[in-house]
C-alpha positions as CSV (number, residue, x, y, z in Angstrom):
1,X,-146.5,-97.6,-75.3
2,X,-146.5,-97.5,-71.4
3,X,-142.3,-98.4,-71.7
4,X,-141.8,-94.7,-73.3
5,X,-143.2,-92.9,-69.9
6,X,-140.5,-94.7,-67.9
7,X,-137.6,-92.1,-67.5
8,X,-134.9,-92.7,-65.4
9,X,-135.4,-90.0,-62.1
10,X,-139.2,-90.5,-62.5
11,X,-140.7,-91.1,-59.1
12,X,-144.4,-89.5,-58.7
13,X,-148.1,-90.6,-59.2
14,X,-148.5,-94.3,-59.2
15,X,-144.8,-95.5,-59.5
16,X,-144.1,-93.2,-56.5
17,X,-141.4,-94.7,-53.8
18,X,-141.3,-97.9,-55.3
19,X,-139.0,-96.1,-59.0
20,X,-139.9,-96.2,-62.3
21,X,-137.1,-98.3,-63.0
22,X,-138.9,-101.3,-61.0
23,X,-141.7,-100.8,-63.3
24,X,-139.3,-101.4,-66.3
25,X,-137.4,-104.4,-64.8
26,X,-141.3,-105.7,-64.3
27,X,-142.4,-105.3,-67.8
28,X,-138.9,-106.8,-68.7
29,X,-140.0,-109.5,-66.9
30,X,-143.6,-109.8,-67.9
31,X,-142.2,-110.6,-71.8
32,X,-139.4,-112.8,-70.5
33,X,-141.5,-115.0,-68.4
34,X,-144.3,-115.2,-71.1
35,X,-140.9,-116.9,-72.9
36,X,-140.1,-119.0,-69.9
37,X,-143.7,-120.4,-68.7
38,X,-144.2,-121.4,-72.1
39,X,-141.7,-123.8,-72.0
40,X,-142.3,-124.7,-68.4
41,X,-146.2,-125.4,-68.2
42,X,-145.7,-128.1,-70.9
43,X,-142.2,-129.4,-69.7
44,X,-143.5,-132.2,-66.9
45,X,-146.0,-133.4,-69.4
46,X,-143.4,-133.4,-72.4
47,X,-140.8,-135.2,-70.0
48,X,-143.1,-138.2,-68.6
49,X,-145.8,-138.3,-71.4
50,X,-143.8,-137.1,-74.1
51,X,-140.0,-139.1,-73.6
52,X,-141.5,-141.7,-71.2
53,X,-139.3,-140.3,-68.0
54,X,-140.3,-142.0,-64.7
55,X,-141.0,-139.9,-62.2
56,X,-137.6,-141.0,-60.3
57,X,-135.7,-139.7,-63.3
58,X,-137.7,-136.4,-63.7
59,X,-136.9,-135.7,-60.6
60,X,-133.5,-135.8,-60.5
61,X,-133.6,-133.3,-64.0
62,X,-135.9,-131.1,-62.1
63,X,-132.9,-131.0,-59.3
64,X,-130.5,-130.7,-61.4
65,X,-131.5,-127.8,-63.8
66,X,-133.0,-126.2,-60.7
67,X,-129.3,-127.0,-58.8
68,X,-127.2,-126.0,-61.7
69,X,-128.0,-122.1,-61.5
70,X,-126.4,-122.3,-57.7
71,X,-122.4,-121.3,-59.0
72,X,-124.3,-119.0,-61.9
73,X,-126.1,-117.2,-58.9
74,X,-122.9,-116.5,-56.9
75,X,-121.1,-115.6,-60.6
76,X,-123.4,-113.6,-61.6
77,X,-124.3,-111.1,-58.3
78,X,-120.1,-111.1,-57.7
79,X,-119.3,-109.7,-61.3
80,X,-122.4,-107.4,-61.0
81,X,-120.5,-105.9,-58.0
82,X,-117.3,-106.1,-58.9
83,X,-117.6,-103.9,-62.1
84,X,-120.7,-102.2,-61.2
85,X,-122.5,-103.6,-64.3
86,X,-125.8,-104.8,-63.1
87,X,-127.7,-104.3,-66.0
88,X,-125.4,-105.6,-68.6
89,X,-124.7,-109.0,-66.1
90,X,-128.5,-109.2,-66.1
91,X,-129.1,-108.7,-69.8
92,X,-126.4,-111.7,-70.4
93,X,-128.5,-114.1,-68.3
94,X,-131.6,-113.0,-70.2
95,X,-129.7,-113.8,-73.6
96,X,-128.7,-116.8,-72.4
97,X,-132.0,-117.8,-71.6
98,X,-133.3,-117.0,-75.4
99,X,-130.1,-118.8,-77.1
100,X,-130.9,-121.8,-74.7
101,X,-134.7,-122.3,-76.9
102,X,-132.6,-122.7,-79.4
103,X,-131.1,-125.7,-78.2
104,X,-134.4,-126.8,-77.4
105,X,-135.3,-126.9,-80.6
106,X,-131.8,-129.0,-81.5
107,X,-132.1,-131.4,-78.7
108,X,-135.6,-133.3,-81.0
109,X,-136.5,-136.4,-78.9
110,X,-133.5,-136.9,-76.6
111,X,-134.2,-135.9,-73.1
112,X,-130.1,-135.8,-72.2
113,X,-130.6,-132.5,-74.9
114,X,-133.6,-131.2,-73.4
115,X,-131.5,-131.3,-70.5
116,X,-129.1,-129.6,-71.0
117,X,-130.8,-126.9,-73.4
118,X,-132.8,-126.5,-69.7
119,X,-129.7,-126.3,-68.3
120,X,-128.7,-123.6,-70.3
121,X,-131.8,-121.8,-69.6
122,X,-131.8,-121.9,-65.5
123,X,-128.2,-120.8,-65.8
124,X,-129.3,-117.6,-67.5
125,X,-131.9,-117.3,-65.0
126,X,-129.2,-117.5,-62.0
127,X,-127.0,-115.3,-63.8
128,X,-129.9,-112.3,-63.8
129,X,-132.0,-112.8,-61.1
130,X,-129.7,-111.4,-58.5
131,X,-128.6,-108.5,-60.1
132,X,-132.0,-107.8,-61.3
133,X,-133.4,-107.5,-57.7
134,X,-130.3,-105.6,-56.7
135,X,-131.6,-103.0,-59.0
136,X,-134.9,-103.0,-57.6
137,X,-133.7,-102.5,-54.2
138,X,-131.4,-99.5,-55.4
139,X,-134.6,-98.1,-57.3
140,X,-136.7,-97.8,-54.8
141,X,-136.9,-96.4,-51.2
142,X,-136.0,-98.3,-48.4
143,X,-139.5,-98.5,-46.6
144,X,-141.1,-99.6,-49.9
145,X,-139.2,-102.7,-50.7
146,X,-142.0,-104.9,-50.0
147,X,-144.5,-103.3,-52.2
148,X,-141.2,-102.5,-54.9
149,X,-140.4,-106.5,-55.2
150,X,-144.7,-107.3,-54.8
151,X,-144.7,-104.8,-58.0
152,X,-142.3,-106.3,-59.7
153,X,-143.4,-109.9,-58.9
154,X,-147.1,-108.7,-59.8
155,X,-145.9,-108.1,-63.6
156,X,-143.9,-111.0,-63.8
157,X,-146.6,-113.1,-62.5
158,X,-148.7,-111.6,-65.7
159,X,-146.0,-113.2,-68.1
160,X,-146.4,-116.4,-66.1
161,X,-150.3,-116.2,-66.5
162,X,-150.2,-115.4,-70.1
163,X,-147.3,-117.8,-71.0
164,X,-148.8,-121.5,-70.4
165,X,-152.0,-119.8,-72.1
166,X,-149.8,-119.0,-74.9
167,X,-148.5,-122.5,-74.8
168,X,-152.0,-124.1,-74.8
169,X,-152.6,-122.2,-78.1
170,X,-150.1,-123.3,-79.8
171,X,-150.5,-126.6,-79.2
172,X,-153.9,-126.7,-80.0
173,X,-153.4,-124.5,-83.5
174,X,-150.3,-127.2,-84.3
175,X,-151.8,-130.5,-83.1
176,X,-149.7,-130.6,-80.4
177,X,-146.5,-130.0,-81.8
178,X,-144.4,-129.3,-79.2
179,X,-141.4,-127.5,-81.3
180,X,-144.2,-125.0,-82.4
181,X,-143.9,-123.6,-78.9
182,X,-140.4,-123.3,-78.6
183,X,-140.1,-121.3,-81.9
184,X,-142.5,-119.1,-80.1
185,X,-140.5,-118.9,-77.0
186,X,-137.6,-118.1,-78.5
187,X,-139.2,-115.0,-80.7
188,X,-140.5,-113.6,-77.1
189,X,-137.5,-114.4,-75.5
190,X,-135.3,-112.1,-77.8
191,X,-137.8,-109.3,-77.4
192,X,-137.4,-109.2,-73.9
193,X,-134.0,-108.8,-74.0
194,X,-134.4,-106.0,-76.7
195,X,-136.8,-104.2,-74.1
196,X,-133.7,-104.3,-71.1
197,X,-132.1,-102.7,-73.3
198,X,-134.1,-99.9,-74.2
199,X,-136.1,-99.4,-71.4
200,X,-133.8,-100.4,-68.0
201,X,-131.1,-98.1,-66.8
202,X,-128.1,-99.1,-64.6
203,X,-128.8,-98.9,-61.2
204,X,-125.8,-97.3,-59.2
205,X,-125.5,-96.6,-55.3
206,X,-124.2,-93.9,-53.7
207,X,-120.7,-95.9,-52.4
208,X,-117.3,-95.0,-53.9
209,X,-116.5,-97.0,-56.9
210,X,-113.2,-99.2,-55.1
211,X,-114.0,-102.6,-56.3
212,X,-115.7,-105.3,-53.5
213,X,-112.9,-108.3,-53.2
214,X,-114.2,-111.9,-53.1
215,X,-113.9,-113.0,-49.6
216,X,-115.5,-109.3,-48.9
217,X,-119.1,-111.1,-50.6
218,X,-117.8,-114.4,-49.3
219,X,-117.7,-113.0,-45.7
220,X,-121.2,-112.5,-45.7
221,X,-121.9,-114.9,-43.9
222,X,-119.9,-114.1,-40.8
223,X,-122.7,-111.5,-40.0
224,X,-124.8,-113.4,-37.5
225,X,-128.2,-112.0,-39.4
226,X,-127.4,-113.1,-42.9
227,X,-126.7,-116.5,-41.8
228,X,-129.3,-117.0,-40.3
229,X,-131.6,-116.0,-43.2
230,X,-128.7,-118.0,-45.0
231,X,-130.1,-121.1,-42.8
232,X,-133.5,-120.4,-42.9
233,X,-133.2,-119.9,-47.2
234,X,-132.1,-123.8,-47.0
235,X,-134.1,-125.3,-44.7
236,X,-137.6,-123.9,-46.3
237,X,-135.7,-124.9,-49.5
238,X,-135.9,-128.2,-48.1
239,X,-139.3,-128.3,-47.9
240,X,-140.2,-127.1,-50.7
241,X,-140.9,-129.5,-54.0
242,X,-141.2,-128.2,-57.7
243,X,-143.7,-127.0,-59.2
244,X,-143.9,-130.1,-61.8
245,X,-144.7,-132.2,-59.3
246,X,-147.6,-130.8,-58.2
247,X,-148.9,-130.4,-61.3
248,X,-148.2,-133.8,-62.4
249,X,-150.4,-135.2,-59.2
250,X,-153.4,-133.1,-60.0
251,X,-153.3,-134.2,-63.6
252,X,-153.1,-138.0,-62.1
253,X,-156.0,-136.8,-59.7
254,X,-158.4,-135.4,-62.9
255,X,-157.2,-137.8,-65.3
256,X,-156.4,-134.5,-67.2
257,X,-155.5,-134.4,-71.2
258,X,-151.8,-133.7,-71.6
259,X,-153.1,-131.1,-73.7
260,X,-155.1,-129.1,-71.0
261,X,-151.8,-129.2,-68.8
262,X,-150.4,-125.8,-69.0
263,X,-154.2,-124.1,-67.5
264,X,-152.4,-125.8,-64.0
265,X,-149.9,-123.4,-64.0
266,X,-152.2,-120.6,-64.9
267,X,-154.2,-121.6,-61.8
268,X,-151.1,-120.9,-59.3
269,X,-150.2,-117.5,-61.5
270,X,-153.6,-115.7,-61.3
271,X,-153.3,-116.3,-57.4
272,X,-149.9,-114.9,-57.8
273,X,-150.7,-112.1,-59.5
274,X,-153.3,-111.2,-57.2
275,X,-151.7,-111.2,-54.5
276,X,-148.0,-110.4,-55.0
277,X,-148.2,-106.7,-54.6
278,X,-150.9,-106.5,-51.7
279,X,-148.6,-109.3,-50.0
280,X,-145.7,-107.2,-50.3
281,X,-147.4,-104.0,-48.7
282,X,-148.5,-106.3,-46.1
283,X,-145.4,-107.4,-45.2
284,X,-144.0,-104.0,-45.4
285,X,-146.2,-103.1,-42.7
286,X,-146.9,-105.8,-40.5
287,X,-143.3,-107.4,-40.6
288,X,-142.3,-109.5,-43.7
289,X,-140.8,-112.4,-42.0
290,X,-144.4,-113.1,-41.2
291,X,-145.7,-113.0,-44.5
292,X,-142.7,-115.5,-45.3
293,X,-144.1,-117.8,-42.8
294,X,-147.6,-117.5,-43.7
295,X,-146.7,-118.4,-47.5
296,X,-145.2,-121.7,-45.8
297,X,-148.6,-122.4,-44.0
298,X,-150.1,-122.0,-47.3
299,X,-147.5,-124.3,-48.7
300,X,-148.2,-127.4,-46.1
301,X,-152.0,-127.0,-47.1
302,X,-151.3,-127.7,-50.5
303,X,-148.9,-130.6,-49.5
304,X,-152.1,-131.8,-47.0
305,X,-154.6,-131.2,-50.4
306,X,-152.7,-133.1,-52.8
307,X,-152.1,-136.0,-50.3
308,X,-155.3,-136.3,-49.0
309,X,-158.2,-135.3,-51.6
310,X,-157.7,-137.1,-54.6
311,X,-160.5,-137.0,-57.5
312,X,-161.6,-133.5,-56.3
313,X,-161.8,-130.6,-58.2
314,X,-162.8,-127.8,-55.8
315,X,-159.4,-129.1,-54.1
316,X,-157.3,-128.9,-57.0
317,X,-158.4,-125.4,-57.7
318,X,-158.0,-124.5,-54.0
319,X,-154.5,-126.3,-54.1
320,X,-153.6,-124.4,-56.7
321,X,-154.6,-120.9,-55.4
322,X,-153.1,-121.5,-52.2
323,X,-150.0,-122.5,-54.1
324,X,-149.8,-119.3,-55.6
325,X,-150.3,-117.3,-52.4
326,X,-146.8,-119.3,-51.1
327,X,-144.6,-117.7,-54.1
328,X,-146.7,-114.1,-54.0
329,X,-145.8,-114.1,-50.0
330,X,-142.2,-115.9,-50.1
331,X,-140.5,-114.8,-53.8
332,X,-140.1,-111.5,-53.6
333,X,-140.6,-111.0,-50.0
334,X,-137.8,-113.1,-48.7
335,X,-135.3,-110.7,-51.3
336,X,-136.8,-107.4,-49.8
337,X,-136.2,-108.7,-45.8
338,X,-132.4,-109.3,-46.7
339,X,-131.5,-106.3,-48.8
340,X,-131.3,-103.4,-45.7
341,X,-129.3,-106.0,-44.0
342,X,-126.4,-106.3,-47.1
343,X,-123.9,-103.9,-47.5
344,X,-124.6,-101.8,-50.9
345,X,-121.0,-102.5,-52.4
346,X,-122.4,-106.7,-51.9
347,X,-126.1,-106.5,-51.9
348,X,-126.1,-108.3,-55.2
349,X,-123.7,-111.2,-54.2
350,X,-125.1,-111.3,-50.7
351,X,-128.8,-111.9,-52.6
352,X,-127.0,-114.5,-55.2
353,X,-126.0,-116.3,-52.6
354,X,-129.2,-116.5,-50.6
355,X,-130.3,-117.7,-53.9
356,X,-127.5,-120.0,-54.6
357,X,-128.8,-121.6,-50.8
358,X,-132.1,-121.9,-52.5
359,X,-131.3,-123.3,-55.2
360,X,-128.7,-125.9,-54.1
361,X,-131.6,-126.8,-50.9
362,X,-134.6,-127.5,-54.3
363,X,-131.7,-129.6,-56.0
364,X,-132.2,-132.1,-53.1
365,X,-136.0,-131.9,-52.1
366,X,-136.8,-132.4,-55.9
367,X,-134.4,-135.4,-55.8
368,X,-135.7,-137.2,-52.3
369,X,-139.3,-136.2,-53.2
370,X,-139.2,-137.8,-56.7
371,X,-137.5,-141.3,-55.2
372,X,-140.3,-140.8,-52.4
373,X,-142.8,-140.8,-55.1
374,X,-141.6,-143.8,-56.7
375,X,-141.0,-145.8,-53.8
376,X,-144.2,-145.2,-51.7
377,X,-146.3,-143.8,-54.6
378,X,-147.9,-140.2,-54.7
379,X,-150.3,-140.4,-51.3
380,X,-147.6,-140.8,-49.0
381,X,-144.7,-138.7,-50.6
382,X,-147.3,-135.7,-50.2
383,X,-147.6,-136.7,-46.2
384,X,-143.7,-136.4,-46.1
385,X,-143.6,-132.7,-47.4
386,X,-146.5,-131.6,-45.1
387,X,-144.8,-133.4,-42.7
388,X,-141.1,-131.7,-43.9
389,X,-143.0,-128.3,-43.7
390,X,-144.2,-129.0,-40.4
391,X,-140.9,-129.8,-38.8
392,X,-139.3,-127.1,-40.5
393,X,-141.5,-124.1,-39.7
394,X,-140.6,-123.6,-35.8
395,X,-137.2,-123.6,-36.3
396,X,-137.2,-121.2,-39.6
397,X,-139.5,-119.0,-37.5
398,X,-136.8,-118.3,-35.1
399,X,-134.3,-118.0,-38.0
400,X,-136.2,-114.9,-39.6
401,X,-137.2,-113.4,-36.4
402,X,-134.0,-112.9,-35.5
403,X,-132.6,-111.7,-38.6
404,X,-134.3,-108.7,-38.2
């Protein structure tokens, strides 16, 4: 198995500058998010199809589970810091995240369950992600941060091919039984955690151990470059609508069976996984608030695609491949432009709460875009984001560039 060759120290042939340990927290990642996209490819169509939500209401869920990881973020990357324990604050989100298919599976036919077993699950995800990336920037060398988090991304991406494919299976092998999958989830779910274990080791800097104080990750923001990445993090946030949505318009485009809708998400994950690492050296070289800018071009083509070409398939695919290239060139890479600007004893609360930014800013565009939807109906609501993205972009641009 490849997990046995990864040895803490090793850094030659092809995990080289990026750490073996990146690799690791990848593969970790791979499992989890087969786990995760599982659950998430068929969520939109279980939500409105399945429990009759209108779009207005969806969106407000999407906001909210999306919004509630925002004090979890800023929890998680603080306690990471404060005891040095990045590994174990991570491997408590990714448990949290498996008990939460649990409640899944409790929560039968009532969406206020499903909500809240969702809930559960985007909590866990707020309390690892941060000290997850802190790892991978103290695994890997400074210069290679772009192609480190592209790596890591890459292998995730994998999980997030393979998991609405699982997804599809199961559905199709259980007549569309929808608790088959999260039995499945939850099995995957467990063994990713198992594999952190094992496999991950603890990253530690080369700082003295004195504990970082609160208003030490707090005061963050009174550096003039995190802010504005702080401001920038919001306003694309802004601008940006979930992922359901855009999935549930091509479906409405295609007329698509409910039971077809998890290949949507594998469309956007190949694209991701194709380009997440070559993005990342890209942007390693060239300068990576660029490639953060150029995902955002990508983003207001989809926006201008799902508006404008309804009934077409060679749009939906191209929709969906351009959507993929916005997360390959904004996910990871956004992380890996703020890390050499946070100090080591913070880094993982200064990237929670870049996060906690993102997170609180897709609360509110998921909100406005779903009551846009419902209001002025799917044509126009896409105008408004393109529109959003447009307005946004100038101003964002100046943001990154002079974070540098």
């Amino acid at each position: 198995m490849y997990l046995s060759s990864v040895r803490p120290g090793a850094r030659s042939g092809v995990v080289g500058a990026i750490g073996a340990n990146v690799v690791a927290l990848g593969l970790v990642s791979l499992v989890t998010d087969v786990s995760s996209e599982m659950v998430t490819a068929v969520l939109p169509a279980y939500l409105v199809f399945g429990l009759s939500l209108s779009i207005a209401q969806y969106g407000l869920m999407d906001g909210l589970y999306t919004g509630v990881t925002a004090v979890t973020r800023l929890l998680g990357g603080y306690t990471a810091d404060r005891w040095r324990a990045r590994k174990t604050v991570a491997g408590a989100g990714y448990a949290l995240s498996a008990v939460a298919k649990i409640g899944l599976l409790a929560a039968g036919g009532s969406a206020l369950g499903v909500g809240a077993a969702i809930a559960a699950d985007r909590m866990g995800k707020g309390v690892r992600t941060a000290p997850r990336d802190a790892m991978i920037t103290l695994s890997a060398e400074p210069a290679a941060l772009g192609r480190a988090f592209g790596v890591h991304r890459t292998l995730d991406s994998v999980g997030a091919f393979l998991g609405p494919l699982v997804a599809l299976a199961v559905l199709a092998g259980t007549a569309q039984a929808y608790d088959a999958i999260f039995v499945v989830s939850l099995c995957v779910a467990v063994l990713g955690v198992l594999l952190l274990i094992l496999f991950v080791r603890n990253s530690h800097d080369d700082v003295p151990a004195q504990r970082p104080l609160l208003k030490e990750a707090l005061g963050l923001l009174s550096d003039p470059r995190i802010r504005r990445l702080a401001y920038a993090a919001i306003l694309l946030g802004l601008v940006t609508v979930g992922d359901g949505f855009v999935y549930l318009l091509i479906q409405r485009w295609q007329g698509l069976p409910v039971l077809w809708f998890p290949l949507l998400a594998v469309g956007t994950n190949v694209s991701y996984l194709l380009l997440a690492t070559p993005l990342g050296a890209i942007a390693d070289r060239f300068g990576r608030w660029r490639v953060v800018v150029g995902g955002h071009v990508a983003l207001l083509a989809v926006y201008l695609l799902l508006a404008g070409h309804r009934g077409s398939w060679p749009a939906a695919i191209l929709a969906l491949a351009l959507y993929g290239a916005f997360y390959a060139a904004v996910d990871g890479v956004l992380m890996a432009t703020a890390s050499p600007l946070l100090p080591k004893r913070v880094r993982t609360s200064g990237l929670a709460l870049l996060q906690t930014c993102q997170a609180l800013a897709y609360l509110l565009s998921s909100v406005i875009f779903g009551l846009a939807w419902q209001a002025f109906g799917p044509d126009r609501a896409g105008f408004v984001a393109a529109a959003g993205v447009l307005v946004a972009l100038p101003l964002a641009v100046w943001w990154l560039r002079s974070a540098k």
